[in-house]
PQR file of N, CA, C, O and H, with PARSE charges and radii, in Angstrom:
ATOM      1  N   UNK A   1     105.318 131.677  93.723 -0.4000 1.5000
ATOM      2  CA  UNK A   1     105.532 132.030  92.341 -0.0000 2.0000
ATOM      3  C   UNK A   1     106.322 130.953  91.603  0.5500 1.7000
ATOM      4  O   UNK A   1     106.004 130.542  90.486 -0.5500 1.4000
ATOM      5  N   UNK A   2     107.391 130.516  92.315 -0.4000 1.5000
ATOM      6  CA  UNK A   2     108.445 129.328  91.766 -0.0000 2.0000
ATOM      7  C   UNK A   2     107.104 128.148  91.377  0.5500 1.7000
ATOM      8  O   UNK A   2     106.718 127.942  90.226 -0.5500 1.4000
ATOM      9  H   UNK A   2     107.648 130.850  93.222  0.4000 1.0000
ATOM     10  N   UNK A   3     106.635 127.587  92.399 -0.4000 1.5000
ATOM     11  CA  UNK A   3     105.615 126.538  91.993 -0.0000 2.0000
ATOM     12  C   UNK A   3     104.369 126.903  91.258  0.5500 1.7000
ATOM     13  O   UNK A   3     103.841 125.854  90.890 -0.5500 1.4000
ATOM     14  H   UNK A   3     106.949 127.754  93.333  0.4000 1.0000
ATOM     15  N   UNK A   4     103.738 127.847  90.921 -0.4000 1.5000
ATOM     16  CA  UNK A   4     102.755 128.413  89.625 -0.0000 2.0000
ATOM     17  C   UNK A   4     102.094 127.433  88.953  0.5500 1.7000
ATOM     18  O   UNK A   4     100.905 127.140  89.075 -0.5500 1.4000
ATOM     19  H   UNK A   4     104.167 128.700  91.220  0.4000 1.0000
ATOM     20  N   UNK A   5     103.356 126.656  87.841 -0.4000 1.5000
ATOM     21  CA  UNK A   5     102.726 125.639  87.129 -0.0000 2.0000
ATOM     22  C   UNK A   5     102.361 124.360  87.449  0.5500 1.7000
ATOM     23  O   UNK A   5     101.488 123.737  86.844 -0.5500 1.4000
ATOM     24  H   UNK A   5     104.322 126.894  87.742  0.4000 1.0000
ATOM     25  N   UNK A   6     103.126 123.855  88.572 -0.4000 1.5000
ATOM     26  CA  UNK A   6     102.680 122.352  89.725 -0.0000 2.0000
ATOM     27  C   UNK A   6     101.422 122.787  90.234  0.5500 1.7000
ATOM     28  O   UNK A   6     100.611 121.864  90.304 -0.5500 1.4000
ATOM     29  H   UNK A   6     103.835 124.362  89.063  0.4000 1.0000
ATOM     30  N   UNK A   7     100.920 124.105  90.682 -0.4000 1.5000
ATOM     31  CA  UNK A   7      99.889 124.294  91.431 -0.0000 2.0000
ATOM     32  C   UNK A   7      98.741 124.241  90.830  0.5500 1.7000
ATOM     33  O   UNK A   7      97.683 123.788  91.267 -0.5500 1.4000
ATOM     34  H   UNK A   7     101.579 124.855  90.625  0.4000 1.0000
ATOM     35  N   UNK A   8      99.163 125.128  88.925 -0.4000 1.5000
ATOM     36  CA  UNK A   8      97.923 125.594  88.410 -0.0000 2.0000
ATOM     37  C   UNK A   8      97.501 123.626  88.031  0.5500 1.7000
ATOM     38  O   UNK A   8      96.318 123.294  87.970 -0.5500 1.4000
ATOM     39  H   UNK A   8     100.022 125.496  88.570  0.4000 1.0000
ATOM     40  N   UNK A   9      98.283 122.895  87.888 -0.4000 1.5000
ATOM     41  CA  UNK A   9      97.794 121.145  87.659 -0.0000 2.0000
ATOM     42  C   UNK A   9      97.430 120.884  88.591  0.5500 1.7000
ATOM     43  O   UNK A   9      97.507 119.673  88.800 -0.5500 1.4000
ATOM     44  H   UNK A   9      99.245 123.165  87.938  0.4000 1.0000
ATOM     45  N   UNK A  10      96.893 121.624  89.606 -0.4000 1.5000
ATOM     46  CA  UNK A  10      96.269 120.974  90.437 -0.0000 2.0000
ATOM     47  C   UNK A  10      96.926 119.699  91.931  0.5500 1.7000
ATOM     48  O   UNK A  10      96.452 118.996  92.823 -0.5500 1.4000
ATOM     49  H   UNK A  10      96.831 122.607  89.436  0.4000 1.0000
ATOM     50  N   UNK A  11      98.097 120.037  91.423 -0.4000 1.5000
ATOM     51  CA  UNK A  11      99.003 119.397  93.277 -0.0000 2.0000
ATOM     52  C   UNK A  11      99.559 120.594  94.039  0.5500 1.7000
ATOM     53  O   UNK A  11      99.727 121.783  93.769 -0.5500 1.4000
ATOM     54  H   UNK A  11      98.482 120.608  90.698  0.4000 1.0000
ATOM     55  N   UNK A  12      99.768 119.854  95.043 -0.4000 1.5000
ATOM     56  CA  UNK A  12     100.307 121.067  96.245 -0.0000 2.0000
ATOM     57  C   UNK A  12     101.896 121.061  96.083  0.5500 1.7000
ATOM     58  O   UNK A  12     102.362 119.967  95.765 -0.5500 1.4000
ATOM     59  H   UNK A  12      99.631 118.888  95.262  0.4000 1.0000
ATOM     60  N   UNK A  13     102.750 122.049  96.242 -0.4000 1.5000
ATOM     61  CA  UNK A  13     104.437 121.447  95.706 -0.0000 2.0000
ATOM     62  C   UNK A  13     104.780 122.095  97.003  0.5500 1.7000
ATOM     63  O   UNK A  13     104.235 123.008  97.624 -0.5500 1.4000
ATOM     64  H   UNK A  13     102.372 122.938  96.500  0.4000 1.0000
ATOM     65  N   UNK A  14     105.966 121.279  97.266 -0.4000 1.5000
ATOM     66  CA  UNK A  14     106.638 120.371  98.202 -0.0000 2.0000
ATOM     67  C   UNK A  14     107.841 121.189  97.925  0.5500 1.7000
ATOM     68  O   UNK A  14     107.968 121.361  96.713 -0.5500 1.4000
ATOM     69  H   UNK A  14     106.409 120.537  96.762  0.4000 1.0000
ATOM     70  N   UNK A  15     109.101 121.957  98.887 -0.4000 1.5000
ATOM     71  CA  UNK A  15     109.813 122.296  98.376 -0.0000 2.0000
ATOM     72  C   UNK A  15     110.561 121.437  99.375  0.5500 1.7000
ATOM     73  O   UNK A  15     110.356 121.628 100.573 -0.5500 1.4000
ATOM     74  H   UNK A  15     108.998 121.817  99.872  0.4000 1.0000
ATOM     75  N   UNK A  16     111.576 120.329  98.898 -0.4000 1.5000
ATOM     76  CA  UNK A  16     112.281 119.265  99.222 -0.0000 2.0000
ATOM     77  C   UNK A  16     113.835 119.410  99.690  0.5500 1.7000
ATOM     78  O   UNK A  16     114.618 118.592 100.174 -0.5500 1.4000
ATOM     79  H   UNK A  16     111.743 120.174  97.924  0.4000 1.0000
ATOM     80  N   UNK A  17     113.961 120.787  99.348 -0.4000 1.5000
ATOM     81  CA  UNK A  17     115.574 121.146  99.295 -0.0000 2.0000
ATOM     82  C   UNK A  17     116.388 121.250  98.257  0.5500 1.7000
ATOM     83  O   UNK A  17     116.043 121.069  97.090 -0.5500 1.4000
ATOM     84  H   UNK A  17     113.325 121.452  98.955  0.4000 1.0000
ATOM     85  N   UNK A  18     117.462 121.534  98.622 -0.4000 1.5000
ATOM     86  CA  UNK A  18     118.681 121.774  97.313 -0.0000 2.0000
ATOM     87  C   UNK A  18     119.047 120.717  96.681  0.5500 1.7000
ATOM     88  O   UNK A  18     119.353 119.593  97.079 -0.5500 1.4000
ATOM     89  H   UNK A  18     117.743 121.681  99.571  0.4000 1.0000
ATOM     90  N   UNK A  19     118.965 121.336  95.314 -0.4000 1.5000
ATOM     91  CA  UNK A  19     119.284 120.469  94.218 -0.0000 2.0000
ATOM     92  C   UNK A  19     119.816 118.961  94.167  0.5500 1.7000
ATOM     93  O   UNK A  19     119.490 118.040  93.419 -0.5500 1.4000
ATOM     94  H   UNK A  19     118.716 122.248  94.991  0.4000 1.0000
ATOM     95  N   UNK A  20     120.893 119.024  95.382 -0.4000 1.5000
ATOM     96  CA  UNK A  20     121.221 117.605  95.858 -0.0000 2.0000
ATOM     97  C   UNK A  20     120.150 116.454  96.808  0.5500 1.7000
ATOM     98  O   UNK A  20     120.107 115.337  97.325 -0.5500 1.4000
ATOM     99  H   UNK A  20     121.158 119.772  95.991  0.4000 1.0000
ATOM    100  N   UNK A  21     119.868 116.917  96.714 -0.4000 1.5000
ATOM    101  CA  UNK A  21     118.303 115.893  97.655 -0.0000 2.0000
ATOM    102  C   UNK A  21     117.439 115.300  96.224  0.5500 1.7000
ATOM    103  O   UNK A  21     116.792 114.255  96.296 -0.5500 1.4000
ATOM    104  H   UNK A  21     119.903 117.824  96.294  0.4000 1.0000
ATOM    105  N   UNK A  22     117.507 115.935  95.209 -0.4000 1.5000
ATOM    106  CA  UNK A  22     117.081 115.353  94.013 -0.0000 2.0000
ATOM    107  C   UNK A  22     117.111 114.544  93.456  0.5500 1.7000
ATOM    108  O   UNK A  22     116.335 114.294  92.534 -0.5500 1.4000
ATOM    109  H   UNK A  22     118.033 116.783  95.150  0.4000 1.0000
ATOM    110  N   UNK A  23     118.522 113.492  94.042 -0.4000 1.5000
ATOM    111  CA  UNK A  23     119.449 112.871  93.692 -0.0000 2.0000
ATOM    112  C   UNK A  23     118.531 111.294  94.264  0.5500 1.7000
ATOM    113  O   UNK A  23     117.969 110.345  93.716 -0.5500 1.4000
ATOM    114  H   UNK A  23     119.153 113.695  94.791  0.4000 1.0000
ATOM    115  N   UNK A  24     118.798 111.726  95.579 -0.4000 1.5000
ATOM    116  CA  UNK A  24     117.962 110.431  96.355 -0.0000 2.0000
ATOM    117  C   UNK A  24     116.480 110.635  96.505  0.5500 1.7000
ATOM    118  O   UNK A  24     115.922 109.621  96.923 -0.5500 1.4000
ATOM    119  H   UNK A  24     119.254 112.496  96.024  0.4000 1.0000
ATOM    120  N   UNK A  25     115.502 111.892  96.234 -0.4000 1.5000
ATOM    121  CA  UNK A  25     114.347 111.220  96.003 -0.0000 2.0000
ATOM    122  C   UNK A  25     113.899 110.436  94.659  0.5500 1.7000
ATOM    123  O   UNK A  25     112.807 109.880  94.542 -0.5500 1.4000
ATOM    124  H   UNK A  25     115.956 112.716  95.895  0.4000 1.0000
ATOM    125  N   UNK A  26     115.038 110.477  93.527 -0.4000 1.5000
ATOM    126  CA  UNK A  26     114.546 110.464  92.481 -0.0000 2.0000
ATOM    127  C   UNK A  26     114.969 108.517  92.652  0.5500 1.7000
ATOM    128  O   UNK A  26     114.195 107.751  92.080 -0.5500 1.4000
ATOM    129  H   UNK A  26     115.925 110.928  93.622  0.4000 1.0000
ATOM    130  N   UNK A  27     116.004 107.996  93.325 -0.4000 1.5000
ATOM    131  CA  UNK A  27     115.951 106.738  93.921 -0.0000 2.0000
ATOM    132  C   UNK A  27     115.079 106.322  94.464  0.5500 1.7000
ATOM    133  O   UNK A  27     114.514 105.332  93.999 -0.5500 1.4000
ATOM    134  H   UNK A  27     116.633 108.619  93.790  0.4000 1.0000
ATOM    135  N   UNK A  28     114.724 106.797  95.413 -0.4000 1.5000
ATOM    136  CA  UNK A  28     113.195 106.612  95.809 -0.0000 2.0000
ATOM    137  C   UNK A  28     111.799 105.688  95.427  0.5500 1.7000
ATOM    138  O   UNK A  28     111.133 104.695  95.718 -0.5500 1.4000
ATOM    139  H   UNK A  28     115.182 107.601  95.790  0.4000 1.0000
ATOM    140  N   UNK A  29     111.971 107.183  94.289 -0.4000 1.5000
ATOM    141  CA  UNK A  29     110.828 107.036  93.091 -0.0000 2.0000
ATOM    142  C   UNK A  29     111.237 105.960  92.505  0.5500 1.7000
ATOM    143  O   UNK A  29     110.422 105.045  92.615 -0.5500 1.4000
ATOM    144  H   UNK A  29     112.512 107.990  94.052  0.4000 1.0000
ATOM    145  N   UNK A  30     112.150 105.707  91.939 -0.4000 1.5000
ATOM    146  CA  UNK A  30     112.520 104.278  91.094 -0.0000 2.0000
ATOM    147  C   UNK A  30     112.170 103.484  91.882  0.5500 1.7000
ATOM    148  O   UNK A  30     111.112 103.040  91.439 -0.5500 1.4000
ATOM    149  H   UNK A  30     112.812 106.451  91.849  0.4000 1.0000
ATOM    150  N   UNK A  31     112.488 102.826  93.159 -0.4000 1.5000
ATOM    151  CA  UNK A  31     112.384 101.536  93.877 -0.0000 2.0000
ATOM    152  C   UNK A  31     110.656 101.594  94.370  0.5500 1.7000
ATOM    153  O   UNK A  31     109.875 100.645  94.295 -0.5500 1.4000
ATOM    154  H   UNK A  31     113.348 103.187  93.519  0.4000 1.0000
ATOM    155  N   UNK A  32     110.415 102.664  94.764 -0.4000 1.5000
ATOM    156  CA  UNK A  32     108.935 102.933  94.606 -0.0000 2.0000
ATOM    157  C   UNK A  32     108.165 102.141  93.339  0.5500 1.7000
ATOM    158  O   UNK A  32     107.330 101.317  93.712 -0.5500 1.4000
ATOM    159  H   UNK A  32     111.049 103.434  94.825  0.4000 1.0000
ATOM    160  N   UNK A  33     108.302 102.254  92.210 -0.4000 1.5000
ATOM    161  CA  UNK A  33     107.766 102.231  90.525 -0.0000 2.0000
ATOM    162  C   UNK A  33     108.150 100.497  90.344  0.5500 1.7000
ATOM    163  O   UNK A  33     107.514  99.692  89.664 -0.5500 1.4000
ATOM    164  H   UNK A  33     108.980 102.924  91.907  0.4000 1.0000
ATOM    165  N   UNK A  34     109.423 100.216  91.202 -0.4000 1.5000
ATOM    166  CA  UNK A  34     110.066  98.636  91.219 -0.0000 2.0000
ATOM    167  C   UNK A  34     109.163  97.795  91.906  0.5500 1.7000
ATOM    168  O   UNK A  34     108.878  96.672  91.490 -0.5500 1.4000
ATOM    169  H   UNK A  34     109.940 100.870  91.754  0.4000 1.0000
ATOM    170  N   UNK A  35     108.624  98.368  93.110 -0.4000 1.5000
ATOM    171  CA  UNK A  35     108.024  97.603  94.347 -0.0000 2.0000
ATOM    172  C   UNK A  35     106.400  97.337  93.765  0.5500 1.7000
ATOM    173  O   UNK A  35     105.901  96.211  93.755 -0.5500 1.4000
ATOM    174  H   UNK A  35     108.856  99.280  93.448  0.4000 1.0000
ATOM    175  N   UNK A  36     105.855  98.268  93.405 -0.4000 1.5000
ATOM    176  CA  UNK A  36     104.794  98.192  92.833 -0.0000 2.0000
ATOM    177  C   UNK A  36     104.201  97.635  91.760  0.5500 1.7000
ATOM    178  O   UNK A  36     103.077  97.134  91.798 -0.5500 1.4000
ATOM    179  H   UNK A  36     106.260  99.183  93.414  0.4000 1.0000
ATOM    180  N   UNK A  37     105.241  97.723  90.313 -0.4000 1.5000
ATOM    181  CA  UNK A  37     105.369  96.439  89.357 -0.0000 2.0000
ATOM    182  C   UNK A  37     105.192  95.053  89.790  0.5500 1.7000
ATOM    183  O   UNK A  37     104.511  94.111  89.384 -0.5500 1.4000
ATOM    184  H   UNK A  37     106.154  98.130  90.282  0.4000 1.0000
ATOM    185  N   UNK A  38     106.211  95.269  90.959 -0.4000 1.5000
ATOM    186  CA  UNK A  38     106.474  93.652  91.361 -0.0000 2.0000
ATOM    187  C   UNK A  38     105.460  93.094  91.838  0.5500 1.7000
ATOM    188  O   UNK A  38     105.101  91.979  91.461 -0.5500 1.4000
ATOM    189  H   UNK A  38     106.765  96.033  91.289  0.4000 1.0000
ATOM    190  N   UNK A  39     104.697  93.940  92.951 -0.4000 1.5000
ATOM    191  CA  UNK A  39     103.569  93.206  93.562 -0.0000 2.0000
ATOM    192  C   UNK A  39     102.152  93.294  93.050  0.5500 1.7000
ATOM    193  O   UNK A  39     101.090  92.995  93.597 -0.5500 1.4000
ATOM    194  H   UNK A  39     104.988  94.846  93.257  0.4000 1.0000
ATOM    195  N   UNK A  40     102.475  93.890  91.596 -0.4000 1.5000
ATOM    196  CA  UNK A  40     101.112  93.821  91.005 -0.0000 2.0000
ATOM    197  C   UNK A  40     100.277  95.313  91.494  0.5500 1.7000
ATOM    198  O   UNK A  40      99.110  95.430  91.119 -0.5500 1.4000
ATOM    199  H   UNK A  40     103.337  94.133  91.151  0.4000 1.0000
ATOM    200  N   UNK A  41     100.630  95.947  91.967 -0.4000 1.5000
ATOM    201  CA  UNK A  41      99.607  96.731  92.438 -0.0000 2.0000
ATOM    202  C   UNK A  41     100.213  98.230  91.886  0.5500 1.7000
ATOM    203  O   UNK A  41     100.153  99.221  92.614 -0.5500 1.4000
ATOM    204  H   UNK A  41     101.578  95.852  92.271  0.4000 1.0000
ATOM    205  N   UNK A  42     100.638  98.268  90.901 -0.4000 1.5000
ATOM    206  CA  UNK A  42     101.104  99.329  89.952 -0.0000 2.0000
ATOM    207  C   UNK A  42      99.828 100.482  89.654  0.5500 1.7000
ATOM    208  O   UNK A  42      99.841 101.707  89.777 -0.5500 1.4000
ATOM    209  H   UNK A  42     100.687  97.463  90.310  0.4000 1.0000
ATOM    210  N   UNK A  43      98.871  99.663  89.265 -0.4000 1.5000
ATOM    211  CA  UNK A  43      97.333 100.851  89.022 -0.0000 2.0000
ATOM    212  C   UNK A  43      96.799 101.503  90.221  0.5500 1.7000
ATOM    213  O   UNK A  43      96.206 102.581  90.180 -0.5500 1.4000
ATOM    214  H   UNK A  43      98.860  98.668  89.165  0.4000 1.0000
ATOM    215  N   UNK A  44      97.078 100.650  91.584 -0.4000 1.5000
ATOM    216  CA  UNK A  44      96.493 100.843  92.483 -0.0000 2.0000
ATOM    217  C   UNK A  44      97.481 101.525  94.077  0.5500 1.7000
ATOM    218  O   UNK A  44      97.154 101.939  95.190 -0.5500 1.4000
ATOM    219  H   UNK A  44      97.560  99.774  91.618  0.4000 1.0000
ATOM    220  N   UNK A  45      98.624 101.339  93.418 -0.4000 1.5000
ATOM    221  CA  UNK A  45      99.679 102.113  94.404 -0.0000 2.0000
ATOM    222  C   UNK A  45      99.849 103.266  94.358  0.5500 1.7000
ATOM    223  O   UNK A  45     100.294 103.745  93.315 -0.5500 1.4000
ATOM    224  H   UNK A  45      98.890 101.003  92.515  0.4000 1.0000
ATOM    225  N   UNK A  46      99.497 104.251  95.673 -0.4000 1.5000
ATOM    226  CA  UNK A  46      99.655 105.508  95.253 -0.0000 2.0000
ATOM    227  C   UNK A  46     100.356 106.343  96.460  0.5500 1.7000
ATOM    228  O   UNK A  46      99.789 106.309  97.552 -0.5500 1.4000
ATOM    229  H   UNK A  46      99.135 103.862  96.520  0.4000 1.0000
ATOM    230  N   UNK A  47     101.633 107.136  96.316 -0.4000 1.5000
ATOM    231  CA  UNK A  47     102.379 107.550  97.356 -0.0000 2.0000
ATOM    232  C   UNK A  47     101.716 108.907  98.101  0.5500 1.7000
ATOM    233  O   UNK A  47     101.072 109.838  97.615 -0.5500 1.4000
ATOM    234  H   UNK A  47     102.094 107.164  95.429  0.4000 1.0000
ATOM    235  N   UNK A  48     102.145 108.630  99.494 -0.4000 1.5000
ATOM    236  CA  UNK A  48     101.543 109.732  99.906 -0.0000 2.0000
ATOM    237  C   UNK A  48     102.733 110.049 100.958  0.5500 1.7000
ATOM    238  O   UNK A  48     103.406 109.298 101.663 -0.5500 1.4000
ATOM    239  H   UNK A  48     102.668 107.875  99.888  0.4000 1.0000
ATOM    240  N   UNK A  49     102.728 111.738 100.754 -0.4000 1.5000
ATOM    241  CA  UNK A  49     103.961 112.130 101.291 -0.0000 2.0000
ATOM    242  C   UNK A  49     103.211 112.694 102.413  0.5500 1.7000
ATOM    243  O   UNK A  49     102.092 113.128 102.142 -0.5500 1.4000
ATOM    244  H   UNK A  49     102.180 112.348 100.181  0.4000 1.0000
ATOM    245  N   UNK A  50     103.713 112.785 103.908 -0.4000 1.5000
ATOM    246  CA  UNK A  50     103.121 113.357 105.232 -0.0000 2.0000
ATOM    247  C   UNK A  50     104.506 114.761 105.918  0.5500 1.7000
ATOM    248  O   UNK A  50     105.622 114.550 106.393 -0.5500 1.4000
ATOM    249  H   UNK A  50     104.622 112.432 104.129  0.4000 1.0000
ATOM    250  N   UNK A  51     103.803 116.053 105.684 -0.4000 1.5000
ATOM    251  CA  UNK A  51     104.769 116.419 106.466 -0.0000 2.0000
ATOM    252  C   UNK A  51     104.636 116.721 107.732  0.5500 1.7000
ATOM    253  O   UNK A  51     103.587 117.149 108.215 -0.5500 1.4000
ATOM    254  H   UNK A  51     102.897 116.224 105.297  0.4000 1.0000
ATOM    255  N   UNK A  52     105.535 116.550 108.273 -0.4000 1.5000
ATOM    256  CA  UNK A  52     105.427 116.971 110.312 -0.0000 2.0000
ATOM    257  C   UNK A  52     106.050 118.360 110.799  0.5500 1.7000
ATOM    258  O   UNK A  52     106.018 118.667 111.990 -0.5500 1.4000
ATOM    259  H   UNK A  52     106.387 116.203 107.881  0.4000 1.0000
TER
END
């Protein structure tokens, strides 16, 4: 029910943990968005999360 509107767009949602984990994926994402600029492959880089 929490994820509804991530789902009805069509992705699967990921529940990552408490509010503080937000902190460092959202670092992540930045150096992610950095790495990809840099090497040119910005259109064509696309993350894929694996869970175990």
């Amino acid at each position: 029910m929490k994820f509804a509107v991530i789902e009805q767009c069509g992705y699967k949602a990921i529940d990552a943990g408490v509010l503080v984990v937000a902190r460092s994926l959202e670092t992540l994402s930045t150096a992610w968005v950095q790495f990809a600029v840099a090497s040119q492959l910005f259109s064509n880089l696309g993350l894929k999360v694996q869970r175990r």
